[in-house]
Each structure stands twice: as C-alpha cells, then as structure tokens.
N, C-alpha and C positions, 0 to 999 in steps of 0.2 A: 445323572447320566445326560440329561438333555446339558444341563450350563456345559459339559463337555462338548457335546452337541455342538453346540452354538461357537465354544471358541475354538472349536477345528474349523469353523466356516467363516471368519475371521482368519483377512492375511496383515500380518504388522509388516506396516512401512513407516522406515527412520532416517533420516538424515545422512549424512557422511562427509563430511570438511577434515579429510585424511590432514595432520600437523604440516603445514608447508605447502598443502594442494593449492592454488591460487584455479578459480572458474574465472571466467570472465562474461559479464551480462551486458546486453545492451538493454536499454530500458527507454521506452517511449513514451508520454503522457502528453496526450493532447487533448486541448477545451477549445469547444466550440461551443458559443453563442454569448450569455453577459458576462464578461471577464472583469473583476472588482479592481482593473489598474488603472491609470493613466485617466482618472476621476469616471473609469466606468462605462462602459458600451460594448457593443454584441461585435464576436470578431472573431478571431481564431489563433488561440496560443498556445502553442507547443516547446514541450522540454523535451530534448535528449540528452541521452548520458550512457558513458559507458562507464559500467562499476567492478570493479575487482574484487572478489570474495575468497578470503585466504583463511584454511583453518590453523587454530593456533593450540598452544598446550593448554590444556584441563586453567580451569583456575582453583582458586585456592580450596573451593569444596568438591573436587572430580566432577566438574559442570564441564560441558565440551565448549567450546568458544569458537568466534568467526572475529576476521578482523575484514571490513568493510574500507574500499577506498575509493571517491570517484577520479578517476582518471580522465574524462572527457565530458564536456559541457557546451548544450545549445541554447538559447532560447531562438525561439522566430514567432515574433508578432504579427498577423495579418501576409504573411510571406516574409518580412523583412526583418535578418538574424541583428538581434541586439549585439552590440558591441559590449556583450560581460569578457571578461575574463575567468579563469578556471577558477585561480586565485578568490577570486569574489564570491562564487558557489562553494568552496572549500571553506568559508566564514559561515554559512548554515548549513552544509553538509560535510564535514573535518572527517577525517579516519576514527571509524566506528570501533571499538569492539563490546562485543555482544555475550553473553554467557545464554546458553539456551540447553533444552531437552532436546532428544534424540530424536522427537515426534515432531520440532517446525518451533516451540513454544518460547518466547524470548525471556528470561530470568531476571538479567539485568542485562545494564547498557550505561558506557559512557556520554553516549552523546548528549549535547550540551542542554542547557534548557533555554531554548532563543524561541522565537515565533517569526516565521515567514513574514514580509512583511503586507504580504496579499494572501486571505483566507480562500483556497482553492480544494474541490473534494478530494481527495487521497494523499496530500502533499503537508507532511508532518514532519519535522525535523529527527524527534525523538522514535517514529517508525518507518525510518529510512529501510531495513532491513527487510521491515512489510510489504516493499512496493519493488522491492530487488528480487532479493534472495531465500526468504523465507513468508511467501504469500500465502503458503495452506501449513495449517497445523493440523497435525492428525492425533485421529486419537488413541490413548498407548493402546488398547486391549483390540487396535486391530481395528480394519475396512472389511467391507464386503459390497460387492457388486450389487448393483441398484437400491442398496440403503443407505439416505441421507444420514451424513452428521454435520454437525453444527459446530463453531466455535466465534467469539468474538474479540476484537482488538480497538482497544481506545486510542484514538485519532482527534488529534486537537481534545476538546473537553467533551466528546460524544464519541458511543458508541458506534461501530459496524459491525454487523451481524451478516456471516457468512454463513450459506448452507450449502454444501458440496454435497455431488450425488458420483460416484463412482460409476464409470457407464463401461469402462475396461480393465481387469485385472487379469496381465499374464504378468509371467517371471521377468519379462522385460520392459515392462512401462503398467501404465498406470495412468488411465484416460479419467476426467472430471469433467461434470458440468457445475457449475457456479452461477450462485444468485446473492446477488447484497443487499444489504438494505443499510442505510442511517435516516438520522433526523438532528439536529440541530439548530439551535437559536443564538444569533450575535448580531451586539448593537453597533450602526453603524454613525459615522463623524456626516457631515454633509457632502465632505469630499469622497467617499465610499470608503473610508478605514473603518477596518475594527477598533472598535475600544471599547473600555471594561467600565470605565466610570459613565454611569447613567448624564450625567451632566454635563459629556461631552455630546451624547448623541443624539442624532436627527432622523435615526428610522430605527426599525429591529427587524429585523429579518428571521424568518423562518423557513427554513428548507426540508425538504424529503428528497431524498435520493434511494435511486432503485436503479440497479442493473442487473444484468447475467455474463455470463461467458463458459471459456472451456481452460484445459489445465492439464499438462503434460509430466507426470514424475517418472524420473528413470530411475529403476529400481536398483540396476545395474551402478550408475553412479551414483546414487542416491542424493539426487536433488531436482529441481522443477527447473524442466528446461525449455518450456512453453506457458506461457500466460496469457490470454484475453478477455481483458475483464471492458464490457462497455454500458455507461450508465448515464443517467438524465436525473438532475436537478433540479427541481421545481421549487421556489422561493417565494412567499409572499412577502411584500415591504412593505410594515406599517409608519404611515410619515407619523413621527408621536405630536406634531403639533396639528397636523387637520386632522389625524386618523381613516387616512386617506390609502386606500390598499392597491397596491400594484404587483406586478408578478414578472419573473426573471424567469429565464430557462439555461441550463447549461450541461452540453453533453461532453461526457470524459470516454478516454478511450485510453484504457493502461495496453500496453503490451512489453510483454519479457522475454528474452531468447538468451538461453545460456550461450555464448559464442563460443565456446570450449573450454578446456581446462588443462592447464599445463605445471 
C-alpha cells in the first residue's frame, strides 16, 4: 500500500518531438575569464547559435528520435565577431540524429567523433543535444515537488553530475532548480593545447567546476523551454618541469530558450 503511496505522489514527465514537429532554440554560451585560445588569456568568449530540433520516425528498435541542425552561428571574442562561417561550425557540429527515451536519455547518436579544437566546460561535440534540446533527463517512475534526483552525462572524457530539485509541478510547466558539478584533468602543449601524448606536454591541468541554475519544462509541449545554468572553473596548472603551480579561473553561463515550434 505505501509503494502505491509513493507512486501516486510521483507526476511522469516525457518528451514529445511529434514526427515533423521542428522547435527551434536559441542557445547562448559564454566564458568569462582564462580562455585556452589564441595561446591563452583572461577575456570574454562567447557562442551563439540557433538550433533546430525536428522529431523524426521511431528507429529501427521503436526508440523515438530528434534530428538536430544548427542554423545560425556567432563567435565574439572580447566584443569582436570572428569572421567563421556557418559552414565551418557545421564541420564539428553537422546535422545530429539522436535515438533517446521519452524521459530526456540519449541512446545513441550519429555525431561524429572530432574534438573541438579548444577544451571549454560544456562544449562537446558528441553532446550537442545536451546543451540544446535535451539538458534534463528525468527519471521514468516520475518527479515530485522538492525531491532531488540525480543524473549524469559524459562530456569530453569526465563526468557532470546534475542534481535537479523540482520547486513547481502544475499541469502546465514544471519549474527546476539545478546544481553541477564536474572535475577533470588534461595535459597541456606549451602553447595551451590539449594533447594526450605525455611527451608533448608542458603543464596538466586540473579543474573543478561548480554551478547552479533554473529550468523550465512545458509539460503541455513537452520539452524545456528555459535553461540557466551559471558555473566557475577553478584550475590548477602544474608546469611538469618546475612543478611550479598556478591557477586559472573561468565563468560559463549556458542559456536556452525554445523560440517556438512550427
């Protein structure tokens, strides 16, 4: 009688990318303080982009699918917009598709296997979908109002651990508070690249990252049509030939807004 109990006090919220439906997101990410480009210094870079999120038919096991496409592309360095092309963003972010659960959960995924060619916190090739269109997974047997649940998504070679707290459940939306956390370690070149062979590199970097935010599901369309997630970097850099430690700081600020859906 109580497990009854408990899962009538449990409301299941799921997805819904109707075959054809196209949303469309705008998506913002910007980094303030040491940015690993242009051999490294404290500044202010930001990405825009507008993504188009279109549900497609079942795939071959009755899995539901998204096809993902970016339509629009900014960088701005320090104020001033890089001369990219769209074209050029479309070589590490190409038209996605996705096979996922009805709860947010990604299955599989075309996307390619490339690496950025600047290691930045939430900027994955292979979880493009995580910073658009499906940033909360929920969990099947249901939410309930002011109890946390948990889930996590691998980003570059480390973990992020999300904890959502549900602060509003009505039949029409579905209010979240959000806290992150990661940690990761990568060896750097003397010019601030990643690289994997130890005998390229001239420091190692270790990071912790920690933010919060808030998080909008419409329950009615069934998808997140609000996201703010803002988090800080904290780095130590060991030089491997003095062993000489220094420290970086870097704030991110994701934001998401579904623009509508036609």
């Amino acid at each position: 009688m109580l497990n009854l109990l408990v899962a009538a006090a449990l409301t299941p919220i799921s997805y819904s990318f109707a075959v054809g439906r196209t949303v469309d997101y705008a998506v913002s990410v910007k980094f303030d303080g040491f940015v690993p480009i242009l051999g490294g210094k404290d500044g202010v870079f930001e990405v825009d982009m507008n993504v188009a999120a279109q549900g497609a038919l079942p795939d071959s096991e009755g899995r539901l699918r998204t096809v993902s496409e970016l339509k629009d592309f900014k960088v701005t360095v320090n104020g001033a917009v890089l001369p990219l092309e769209l074209v050029s963003a479309t070589e590490y972010f190409p038209k996605t598709t996705v096979s996922m659960s009805p709860f947010g959960a990604i299955l599989a995924t075309d996307a390619p296997d490339k690496k950025l060619p600047v290691r930045l916190p939430g900027l994955d090739i292979k979880r493009f979908p995580d910073i658009t269109y499906l940033p909360i997974e929920f969990p099947a047997e249901g939410i309930e109002s002011g109890k946390p649940f948990t889930f996590k998504k691998l980003f570059g070679d480390s973990m992020v651990t999300y904890e959502v707290t549900p602060t509003s459940i009505t039949d029409d939306a579905v209010e979240m508070a959000l806290k992150v956390d990661q940690h990761y370690e990568v060896l750097e070149d003397e010019h601030k690249n990643v690289v994997t062979d130890p005998k390229e590199a001239d420091a190692k970097v270790d990071t912790d990252v920690a933010g919060d935010g808030t998080a909008t599901f419409s329950r009615a369309q069934g998808i997140v049509t609000k996201l703010r997630i803002s988090a800080v970097a904290n780095s130590k850099v060991e030089d491997l030939a003095t062993h000489q430690i220094g420290t970086r700081k870097l704030k991110t600020l994701l934001s998401i807004d579904a623009a509508g859906s036609k």
